[in-house]
C-alpha positions as a Markdown table, in Angstrom:
| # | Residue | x | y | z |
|---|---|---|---|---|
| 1 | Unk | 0.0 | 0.0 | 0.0 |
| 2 | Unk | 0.6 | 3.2 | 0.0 |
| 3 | Unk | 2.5 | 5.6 | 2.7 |
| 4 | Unk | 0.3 | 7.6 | 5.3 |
| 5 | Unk | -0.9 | 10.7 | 4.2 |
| 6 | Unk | -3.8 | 12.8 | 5.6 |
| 7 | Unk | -6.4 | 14.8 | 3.9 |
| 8 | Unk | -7.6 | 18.2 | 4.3 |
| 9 | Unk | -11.0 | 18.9 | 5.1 |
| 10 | Unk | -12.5 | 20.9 | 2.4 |
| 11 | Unk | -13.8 | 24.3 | 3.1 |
| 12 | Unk | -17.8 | 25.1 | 1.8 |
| 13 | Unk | -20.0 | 27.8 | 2.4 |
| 14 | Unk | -23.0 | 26.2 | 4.4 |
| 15 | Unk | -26.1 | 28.4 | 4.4 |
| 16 | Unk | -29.0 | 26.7 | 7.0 |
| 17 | Unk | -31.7 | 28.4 | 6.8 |
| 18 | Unk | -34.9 | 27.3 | 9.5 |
| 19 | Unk | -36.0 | 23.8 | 9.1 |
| 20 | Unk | -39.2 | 22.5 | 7.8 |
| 21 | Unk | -41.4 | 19.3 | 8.2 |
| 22 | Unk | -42.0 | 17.9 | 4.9 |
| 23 | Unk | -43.4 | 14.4 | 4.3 |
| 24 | Unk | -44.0 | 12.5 | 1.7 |
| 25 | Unk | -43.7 | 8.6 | 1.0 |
| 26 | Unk | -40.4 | 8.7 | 0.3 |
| 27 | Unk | -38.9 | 11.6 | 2.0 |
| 28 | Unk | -39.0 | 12.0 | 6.2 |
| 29 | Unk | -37.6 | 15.7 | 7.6 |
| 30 | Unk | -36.7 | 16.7 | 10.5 |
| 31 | Unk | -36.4 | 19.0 | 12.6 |
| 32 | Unk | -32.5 | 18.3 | 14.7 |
| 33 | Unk | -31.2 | 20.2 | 17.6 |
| 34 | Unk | -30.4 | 23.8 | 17.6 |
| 35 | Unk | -31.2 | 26.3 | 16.0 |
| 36 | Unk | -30.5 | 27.4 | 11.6 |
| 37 | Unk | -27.1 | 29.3 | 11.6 |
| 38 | Unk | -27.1 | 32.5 | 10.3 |
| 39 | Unk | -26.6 | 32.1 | 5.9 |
| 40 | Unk | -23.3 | 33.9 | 6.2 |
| 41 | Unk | -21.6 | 31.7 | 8.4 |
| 42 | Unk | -19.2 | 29.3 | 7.0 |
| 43 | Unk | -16.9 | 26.1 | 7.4 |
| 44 | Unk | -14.4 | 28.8 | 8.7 |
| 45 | Unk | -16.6 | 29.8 | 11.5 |
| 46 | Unk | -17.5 | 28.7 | 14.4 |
| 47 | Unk | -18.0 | 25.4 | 15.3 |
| 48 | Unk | -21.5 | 24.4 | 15.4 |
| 49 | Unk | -20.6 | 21.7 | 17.9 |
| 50 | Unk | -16.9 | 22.4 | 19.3 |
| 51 | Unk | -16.7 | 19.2 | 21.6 |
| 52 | Unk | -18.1 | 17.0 | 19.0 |
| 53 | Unk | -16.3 | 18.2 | 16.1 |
| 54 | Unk | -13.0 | 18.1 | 18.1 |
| 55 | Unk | -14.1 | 14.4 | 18.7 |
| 56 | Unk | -15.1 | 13.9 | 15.0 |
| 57 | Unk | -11.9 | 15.4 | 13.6 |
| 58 | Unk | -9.5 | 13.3 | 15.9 |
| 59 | Unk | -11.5 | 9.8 | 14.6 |
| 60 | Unk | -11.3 | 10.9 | 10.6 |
| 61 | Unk | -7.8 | 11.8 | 11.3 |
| 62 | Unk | -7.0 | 8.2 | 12.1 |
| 63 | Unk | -9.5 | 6.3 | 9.9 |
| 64 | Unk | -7.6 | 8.0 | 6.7 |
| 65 | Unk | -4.5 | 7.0 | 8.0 |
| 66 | Unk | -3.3 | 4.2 | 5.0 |
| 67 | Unk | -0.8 | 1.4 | 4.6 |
| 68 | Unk | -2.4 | -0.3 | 7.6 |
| 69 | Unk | 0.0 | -3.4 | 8.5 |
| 70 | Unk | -2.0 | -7.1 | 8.6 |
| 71 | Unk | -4.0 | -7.5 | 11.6 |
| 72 | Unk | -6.0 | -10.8 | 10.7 |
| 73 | Unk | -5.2 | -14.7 | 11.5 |
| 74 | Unk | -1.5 | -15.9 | 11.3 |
| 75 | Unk | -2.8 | -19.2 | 11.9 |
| 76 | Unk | -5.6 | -21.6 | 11.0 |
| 77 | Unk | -6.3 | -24.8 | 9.2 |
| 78 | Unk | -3.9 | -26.0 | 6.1 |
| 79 | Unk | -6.1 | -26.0 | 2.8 |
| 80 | Unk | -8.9 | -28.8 | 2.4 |
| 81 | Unk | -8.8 | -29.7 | -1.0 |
| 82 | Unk | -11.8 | -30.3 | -3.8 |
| 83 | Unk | -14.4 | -28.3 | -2.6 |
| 84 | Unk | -17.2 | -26.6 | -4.4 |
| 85 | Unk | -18.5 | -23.7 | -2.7 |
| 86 | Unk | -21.8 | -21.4 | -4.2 |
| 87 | Unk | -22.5 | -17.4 | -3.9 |
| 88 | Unk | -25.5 | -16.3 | -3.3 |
| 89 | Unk | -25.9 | -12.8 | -4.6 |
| 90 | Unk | -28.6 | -10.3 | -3.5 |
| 91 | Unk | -27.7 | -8.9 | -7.2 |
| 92 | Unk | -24.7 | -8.4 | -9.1 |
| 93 | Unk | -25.2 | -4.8 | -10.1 |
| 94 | Unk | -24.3 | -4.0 | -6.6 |
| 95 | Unk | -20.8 | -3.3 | -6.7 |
| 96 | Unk | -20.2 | -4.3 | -3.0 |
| 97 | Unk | -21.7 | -7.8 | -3.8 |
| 98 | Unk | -19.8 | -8.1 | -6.7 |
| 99 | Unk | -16.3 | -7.2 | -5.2 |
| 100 | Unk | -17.0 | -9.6 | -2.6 |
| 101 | Unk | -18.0 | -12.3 | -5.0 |
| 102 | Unk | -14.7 | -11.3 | -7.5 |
| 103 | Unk | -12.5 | -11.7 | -4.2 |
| 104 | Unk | -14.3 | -15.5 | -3.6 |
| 105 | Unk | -13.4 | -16.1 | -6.7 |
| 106 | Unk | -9.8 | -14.9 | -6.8 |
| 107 | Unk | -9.1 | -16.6 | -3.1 |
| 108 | Unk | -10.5 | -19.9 | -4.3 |
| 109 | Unk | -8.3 | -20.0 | -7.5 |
| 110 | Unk | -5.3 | -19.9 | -5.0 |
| 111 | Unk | -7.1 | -22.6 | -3.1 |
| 112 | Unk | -7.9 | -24.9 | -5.3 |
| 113 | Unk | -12.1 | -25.0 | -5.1 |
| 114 | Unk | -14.7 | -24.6 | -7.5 |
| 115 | Unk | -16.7 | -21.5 | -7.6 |
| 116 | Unk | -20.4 | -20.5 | -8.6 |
| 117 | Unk | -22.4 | -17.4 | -8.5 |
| 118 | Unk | -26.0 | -17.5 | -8.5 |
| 119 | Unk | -27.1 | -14.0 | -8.9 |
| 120 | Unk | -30.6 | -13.1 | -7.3 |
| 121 | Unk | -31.4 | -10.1 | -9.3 |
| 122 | Unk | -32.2 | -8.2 | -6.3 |
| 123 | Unk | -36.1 | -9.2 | -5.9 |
| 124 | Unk | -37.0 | -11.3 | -2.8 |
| 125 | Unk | -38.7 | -14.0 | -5.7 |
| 126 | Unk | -35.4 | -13.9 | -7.8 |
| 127 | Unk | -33.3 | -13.9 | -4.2 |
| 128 | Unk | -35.3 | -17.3 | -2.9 |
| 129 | Unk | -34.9 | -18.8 | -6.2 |
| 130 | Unk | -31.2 | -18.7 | -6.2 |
| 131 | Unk | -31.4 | -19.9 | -2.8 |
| 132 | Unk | -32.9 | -23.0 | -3.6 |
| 133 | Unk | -30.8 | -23.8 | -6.7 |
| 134 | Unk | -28.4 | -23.5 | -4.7 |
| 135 | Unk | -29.1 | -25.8 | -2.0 |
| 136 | Unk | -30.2 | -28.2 | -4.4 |
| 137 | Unk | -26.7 | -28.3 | -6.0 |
| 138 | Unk | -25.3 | -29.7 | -2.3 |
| 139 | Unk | -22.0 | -27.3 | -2.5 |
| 140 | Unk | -19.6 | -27.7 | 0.2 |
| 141 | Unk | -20.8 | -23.6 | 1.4 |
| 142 | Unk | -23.0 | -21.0 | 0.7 |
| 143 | Unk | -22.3 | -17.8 | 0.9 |
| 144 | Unk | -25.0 | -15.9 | 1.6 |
| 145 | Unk | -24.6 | -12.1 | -0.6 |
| 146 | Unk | -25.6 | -9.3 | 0.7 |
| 147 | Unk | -29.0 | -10.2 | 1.7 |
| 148 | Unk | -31.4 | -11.0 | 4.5 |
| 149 | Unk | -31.0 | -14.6 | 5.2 |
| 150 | Unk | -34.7 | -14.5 | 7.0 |
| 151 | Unk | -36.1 | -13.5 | 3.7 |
| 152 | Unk | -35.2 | -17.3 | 3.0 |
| 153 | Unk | -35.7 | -18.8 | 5.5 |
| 154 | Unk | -36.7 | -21.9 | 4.5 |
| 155 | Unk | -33.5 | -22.5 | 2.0 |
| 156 | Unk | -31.4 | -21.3 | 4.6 |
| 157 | Unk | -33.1 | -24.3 | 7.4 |
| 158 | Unk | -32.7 | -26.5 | 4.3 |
| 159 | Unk | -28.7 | -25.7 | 4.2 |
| 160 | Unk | -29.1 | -26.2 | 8.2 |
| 161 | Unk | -30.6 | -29.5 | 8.0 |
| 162 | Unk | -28.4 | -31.3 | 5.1 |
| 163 | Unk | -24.8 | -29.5 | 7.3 |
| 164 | Unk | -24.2 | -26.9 | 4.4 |
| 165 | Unk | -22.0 | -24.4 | 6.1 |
| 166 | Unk | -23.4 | -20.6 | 5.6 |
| 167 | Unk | -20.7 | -17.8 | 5.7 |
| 168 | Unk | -22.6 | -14.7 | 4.8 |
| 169 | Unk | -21.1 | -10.9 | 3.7 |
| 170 | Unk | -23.1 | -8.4 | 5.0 |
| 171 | Unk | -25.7 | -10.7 | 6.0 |
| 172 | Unk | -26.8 | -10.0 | 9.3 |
| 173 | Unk | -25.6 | -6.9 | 11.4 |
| 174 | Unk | -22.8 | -7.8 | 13.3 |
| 175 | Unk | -19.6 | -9.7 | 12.3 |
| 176 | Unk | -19.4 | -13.1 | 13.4 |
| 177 | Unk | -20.9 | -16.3 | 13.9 |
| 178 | Unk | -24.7 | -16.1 | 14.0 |
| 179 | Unk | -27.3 | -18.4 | 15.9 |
| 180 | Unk | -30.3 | -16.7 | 14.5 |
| 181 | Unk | -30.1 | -17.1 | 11.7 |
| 182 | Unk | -27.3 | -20.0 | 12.1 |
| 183 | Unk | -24.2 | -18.5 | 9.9 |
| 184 | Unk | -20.7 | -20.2 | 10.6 |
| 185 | Unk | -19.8 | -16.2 | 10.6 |
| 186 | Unk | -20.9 | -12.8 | 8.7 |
| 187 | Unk | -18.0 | -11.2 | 7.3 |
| 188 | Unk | -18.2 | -7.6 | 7.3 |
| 189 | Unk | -17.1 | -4.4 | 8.5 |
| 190 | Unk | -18.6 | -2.8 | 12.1 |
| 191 | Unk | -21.5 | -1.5 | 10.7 |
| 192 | Unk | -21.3 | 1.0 | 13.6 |
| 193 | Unk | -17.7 | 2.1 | 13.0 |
| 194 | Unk | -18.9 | 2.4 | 9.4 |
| 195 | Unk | -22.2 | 4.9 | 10.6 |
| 196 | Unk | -20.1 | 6.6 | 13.3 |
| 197 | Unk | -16.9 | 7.2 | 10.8 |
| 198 | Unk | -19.3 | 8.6 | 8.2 |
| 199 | Unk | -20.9 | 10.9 | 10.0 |
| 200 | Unk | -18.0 | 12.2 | 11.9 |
| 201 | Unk | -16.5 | 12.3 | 8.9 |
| 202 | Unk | -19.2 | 15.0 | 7.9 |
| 203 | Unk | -19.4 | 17.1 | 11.0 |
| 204 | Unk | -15.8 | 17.6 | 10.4 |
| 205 | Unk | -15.7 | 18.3 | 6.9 |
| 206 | Unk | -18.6 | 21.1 | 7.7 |
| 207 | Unk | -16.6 | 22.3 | 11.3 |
| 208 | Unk | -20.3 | 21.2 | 12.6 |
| 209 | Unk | -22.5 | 23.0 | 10.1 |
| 210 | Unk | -24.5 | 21.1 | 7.3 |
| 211 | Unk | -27.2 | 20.7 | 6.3 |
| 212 | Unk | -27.1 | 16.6 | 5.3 |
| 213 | Unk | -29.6 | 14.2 | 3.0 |
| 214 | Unk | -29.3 | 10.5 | 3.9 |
| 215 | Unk | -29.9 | 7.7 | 1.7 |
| 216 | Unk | -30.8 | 4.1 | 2.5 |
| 217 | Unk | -32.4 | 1.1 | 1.3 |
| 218 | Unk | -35.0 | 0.4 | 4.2 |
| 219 | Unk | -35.7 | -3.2 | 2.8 |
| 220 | Unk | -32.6 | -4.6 | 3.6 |
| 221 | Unk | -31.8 | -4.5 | 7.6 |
| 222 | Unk | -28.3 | -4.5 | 7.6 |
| 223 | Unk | -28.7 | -1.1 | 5.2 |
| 224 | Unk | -31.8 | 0.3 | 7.2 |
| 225 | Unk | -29.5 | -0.6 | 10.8 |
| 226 | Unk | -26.8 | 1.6 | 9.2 |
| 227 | Unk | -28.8 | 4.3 | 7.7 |
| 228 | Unk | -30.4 | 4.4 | 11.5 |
| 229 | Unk | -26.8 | 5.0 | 13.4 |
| 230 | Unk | -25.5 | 7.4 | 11.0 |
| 231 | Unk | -28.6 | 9.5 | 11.6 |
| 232 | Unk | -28.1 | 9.1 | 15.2 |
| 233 | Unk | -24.3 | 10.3 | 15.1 |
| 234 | Unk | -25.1 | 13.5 | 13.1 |
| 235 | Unk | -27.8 | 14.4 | 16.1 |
| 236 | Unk | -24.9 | 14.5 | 18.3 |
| 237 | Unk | -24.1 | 17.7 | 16.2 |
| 238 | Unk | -26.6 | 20.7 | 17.1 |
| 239 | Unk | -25.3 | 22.7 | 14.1 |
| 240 | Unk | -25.5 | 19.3 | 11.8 |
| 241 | Unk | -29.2 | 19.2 | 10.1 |
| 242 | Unk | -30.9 | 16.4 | 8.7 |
| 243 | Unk | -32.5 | 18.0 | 5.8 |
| 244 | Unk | -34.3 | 14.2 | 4.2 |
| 245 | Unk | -34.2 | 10.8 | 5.0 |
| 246 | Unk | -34.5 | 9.3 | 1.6 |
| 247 | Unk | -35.2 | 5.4 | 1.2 |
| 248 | Unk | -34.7 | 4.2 | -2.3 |
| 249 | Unk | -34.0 | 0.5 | -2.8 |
| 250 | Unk | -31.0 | -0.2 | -4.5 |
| 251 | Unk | -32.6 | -2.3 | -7.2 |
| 252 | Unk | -34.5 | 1.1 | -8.0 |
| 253 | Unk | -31.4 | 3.1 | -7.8 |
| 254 | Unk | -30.7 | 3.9 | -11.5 |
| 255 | Unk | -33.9 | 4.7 | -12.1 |
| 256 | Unk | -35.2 | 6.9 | -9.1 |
| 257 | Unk | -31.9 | 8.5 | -7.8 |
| 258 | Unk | -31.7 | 11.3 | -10.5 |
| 259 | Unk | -35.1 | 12.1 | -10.1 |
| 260 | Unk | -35.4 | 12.4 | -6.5 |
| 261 | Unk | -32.3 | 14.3 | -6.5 |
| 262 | Unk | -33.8 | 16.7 | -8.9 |
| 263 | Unk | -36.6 | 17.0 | -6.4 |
| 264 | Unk | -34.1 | 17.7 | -3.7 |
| 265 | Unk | -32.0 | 20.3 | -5.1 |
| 266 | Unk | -35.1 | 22.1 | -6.2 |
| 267 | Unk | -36.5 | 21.9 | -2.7 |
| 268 | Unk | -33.1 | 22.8 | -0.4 |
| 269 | Unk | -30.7 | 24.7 | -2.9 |
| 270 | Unk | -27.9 | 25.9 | -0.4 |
| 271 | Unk | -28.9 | 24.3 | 2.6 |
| 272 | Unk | -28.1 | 20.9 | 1.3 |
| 273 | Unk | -24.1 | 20.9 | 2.0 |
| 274 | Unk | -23.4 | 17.1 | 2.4 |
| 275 | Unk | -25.2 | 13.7 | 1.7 |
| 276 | Unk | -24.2 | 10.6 | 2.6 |
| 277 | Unk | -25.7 | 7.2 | 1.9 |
| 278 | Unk | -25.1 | 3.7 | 2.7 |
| 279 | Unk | -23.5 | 2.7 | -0.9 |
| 280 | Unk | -21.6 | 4.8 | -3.4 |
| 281 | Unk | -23.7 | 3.2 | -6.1 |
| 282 | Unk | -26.2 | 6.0 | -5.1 |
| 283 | Unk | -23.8 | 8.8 | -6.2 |
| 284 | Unk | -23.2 | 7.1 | -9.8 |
| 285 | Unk | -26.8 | 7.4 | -10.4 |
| 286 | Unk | -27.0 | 11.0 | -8.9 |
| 287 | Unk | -24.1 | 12.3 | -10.9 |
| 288 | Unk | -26.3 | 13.2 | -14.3 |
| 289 | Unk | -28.9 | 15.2 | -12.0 |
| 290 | Unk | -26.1 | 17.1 | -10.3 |
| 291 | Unk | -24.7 | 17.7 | -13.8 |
| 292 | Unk | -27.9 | 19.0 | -15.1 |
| 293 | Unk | -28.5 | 21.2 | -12.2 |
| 294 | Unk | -25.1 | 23.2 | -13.1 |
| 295 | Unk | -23.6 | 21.7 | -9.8 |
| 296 | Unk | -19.9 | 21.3 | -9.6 |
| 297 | Unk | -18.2 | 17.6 | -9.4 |
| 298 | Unk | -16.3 | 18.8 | -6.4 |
| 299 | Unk | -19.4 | 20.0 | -4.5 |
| 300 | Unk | -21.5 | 21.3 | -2.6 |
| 301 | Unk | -23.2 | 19.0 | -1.8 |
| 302 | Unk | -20.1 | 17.1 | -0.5 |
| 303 | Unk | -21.0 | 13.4 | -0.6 |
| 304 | Unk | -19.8 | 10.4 | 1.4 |
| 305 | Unk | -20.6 | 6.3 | 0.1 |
| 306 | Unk | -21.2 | 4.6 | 3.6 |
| 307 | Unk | -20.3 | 1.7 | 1.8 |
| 308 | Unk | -18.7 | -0.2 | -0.4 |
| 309 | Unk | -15.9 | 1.3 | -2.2 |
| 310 | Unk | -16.0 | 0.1 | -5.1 |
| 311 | Unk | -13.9 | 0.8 | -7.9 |
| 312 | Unk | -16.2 | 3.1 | -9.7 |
| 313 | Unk | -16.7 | 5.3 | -6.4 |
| 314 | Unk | -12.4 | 5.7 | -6.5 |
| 315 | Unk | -12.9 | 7.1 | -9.8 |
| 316 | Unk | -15.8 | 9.6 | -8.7 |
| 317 | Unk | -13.5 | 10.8 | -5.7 |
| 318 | Unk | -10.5 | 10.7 | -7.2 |
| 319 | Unk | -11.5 | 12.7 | -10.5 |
| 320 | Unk | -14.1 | 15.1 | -7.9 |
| 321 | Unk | -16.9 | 14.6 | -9.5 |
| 322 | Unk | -19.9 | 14.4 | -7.0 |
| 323 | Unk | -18.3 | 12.3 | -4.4 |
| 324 | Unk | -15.8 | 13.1 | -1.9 |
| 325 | Unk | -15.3 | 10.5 | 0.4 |
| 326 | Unk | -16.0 | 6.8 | 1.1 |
| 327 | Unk | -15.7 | 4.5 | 3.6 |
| 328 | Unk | -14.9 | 1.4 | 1.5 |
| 329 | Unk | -15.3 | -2.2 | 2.3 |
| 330 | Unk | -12.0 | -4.4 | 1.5 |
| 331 | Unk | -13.9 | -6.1 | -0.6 |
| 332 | Unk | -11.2 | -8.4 | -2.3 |
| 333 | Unk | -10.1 | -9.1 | 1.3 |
| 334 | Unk | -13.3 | -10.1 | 2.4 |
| 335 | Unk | -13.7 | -12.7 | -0.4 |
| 336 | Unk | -10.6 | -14.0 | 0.8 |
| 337 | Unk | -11.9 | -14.1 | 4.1 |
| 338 | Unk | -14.9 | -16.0 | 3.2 |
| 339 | Unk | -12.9 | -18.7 | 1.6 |
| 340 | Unk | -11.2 | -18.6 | 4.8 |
| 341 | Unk | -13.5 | -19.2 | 6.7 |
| 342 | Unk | -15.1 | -22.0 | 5.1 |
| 343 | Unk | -11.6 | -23.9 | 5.2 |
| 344 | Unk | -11.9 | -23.6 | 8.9 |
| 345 | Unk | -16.0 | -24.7 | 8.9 |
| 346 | Unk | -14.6 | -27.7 | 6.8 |
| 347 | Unk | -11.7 | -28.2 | 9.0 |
| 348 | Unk | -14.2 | -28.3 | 12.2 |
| 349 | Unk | -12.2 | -24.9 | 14.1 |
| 350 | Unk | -14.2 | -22.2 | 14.8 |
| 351 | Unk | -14.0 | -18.8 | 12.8 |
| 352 | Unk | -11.4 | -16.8 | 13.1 |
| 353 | Unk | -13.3 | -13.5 | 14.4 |
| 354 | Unk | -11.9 | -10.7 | 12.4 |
| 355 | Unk | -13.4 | -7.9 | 11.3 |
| 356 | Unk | -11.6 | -5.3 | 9.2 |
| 357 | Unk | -10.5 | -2.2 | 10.2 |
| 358 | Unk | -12.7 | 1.0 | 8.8 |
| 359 | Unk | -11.2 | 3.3 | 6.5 |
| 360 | Unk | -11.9 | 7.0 | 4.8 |
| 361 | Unk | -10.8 | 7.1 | 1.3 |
| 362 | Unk | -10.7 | 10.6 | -0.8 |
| 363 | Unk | -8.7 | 12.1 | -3.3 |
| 364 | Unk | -5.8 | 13.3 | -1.2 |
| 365 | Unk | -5.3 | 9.9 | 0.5 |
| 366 | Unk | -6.0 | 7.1 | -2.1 |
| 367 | Unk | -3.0 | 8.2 | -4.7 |
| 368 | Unk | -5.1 | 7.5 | -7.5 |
| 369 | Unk | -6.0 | 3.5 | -6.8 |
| 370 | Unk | -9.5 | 2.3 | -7.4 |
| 371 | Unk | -9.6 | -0.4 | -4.4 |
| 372 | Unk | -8.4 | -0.7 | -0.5 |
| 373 | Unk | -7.5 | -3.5 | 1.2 |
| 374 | Unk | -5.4 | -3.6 | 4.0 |
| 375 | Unk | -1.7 | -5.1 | 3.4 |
| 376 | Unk | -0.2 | -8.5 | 3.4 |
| 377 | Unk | -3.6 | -10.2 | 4.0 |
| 378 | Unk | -3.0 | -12.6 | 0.2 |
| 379 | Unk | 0.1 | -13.6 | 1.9 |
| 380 | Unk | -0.8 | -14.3 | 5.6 |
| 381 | Unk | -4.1 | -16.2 | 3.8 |
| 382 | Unk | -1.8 | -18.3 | 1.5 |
| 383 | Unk | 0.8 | -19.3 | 4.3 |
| 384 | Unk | -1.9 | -20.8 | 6.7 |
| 385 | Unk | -3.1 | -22.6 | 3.7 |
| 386 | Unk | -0.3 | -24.0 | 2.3 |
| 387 | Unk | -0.4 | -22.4 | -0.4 |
């Protein structure tokens, strides 16, 4: 990786004027704490929340520290050999899923194992189907992609029942093994380092004065959890306000996003400083309605991916155009991982319980690359396999 190098909080004007209630199905306002800053103040000001911003600023400080040495297993099982293992994915036009899946992939080359990806299409019909054709192929593991395992429910009590091992990515909300549903483990970030780091990472980009539109999926839990603590970490900012709590599923991304983003900058102009939402992908299908409304790539509104990093979000950041930030998952990593942790399932041990460390990537920080991972993790994988 790269050496450590720190970015510079940009400085934007951030007009707030009083806040309104507005509802509709789609949109939820509110009214936060404190009262609308006067239009003239600006990033340069004031803090709108000195203690938390201090706070804020010390956390993004160390999250975009890079060239993070190899904290995962040293040890573990050596490689069991001829397995087939299946992924499961919510849908492959996620670019988080798809990552994770290309990192299975890459890790089970090294391996030895067979590989297949079922995608789901991203409908709870298309999501059960792939489920149960892949059940019904009796894999060694499923990996269950980016998707509610409760929504399938019976496939997943099926996998129980004939001793398929589940590892799931971004399955359930915590990392780990998993009782309910039974997962071997979940491999993902902290979703609330991810929340907490994204917010913070907005109070201190502001010095504690935005005004912030947040965008979830509210049919997937793990999304809808996330969307939830990031709201909760900007209250802790009186001058921080949360202008619209947008829920668009990511299935309907490409073809909602620009419009409800029309809608938005039409309704807030200045007051909308920041968004963030909990995957880049939203920002690729916002970009054209920025565009159109004369907005600058570089911002205002600043915007920050809570998720996943993906290669296409680099480019965004990296080339300013209407992102600034994300907090990527290590998404080849975490295929890796997976493949790791089924060798231990088929081994009998127990997971290895490690969860990634969370990370800020921007312009000034990522040196141009389109991915993070942390280092030395393909080499500390391939010694404890053999391989």
């Amino acid at each position: 990786m790269h050496g450590n190098r720190r970015a510079t909080p940009g400085v934007s004007t951030v007009r707030l004027g009083s806040c309104a209630l507005l509802a509709t199905a789609t949109v939820l306002v509110g009214c936060e704490r404190g009262s609308a800053g006067d239009p003239g103040e600006s990033a340069t000001g004031p803090s709108g929340c000195p203690a938390v911003h201090a706070r804020a600023q010390a956390a993004v400080t160390q999250a975009e520290e890079t060239d993070l040495p190899w904290g995962g297993p040293t040890s573990g099982p050596a490689a069991v050999s001829g397995r087939t293992i299946v992924y499961v994915a919510q849908t492959m036009t996620n670019p988080g899923v798809a990552g994770a899946a290309n990192g299975v992939r890459q890790a089970a080359r090294v391996i030895g194992w067979n590989v297949r990806v079922i995608d789901g299409g991203g409908t709870p019909a298309g999501i059960q189907a792939a489920m149960s054709e892949a059940v019904a192929l009796k894999p060694a593991g499923i990996v269950i992609g980016g998707f509610d395992p409760n929504s399938t429910s019976r496939q997943v009590s099926r996998a129980n029942a004939a001793g398929i091992p589940l590892v799931g990515w971004h399955a359930v909300a915590a990392p780990g093994p998993s009782r309910r549903p039974e997962l071997f483990t979940n491999v993902t970030t902290r979703v609330e380092d991810v929340a907490r780091i994204s917010a913070q990472w907005i109070i201190s980009h502001s010095n504690g004065r935005a005004g912030v539109v947040l965008i979830t999926d509210a049919s997937i839990p793990f999304a809808r959890n996330k969307s939830e603590l990031i709201r909760k970490e900007l209250a802790t900012c009186p001058g921080v306000k949360l202008l619209a709590y947008e829920n668009i599923p990511i299935p309907d991304a490409s073809s909602r996003t620009p419009r409800e983003i029309s809608s938005l900058l039409s309704r807030f102009r200045s007051r909308w400083t920041h968004s963030v939402a909990i995957n880049d992908l939203y920002f690729a299908d916002a970009a054209p309605a920025f565009r159109a409304a004369g907005e600058k790539g570089s911002g205002p509104p600043f915007n920050i991916g809570a998720g996943d990093g993906d290669p296409s979000a680099f480019q965004r950041i990296n080339s300013r155009q209407y992102q600034a930030a994300t907090v990527p998952e290590p998404l080849s990593l975490q295929g890796w991982q997976i493949v790791d942790e089924f060798n231990r399932a088929f081994s009998g041990r127990p997971a290895s319980g490690y969860t990634a460390p969370v990370h800020i990537a921007t312009a000034d920080n990522s040196d141009g690359v389109t991915t993070w991972d942390p280092s030395g993790y393909r080499e500390a994988y391939r010694k404890i396999w053999g391989k």
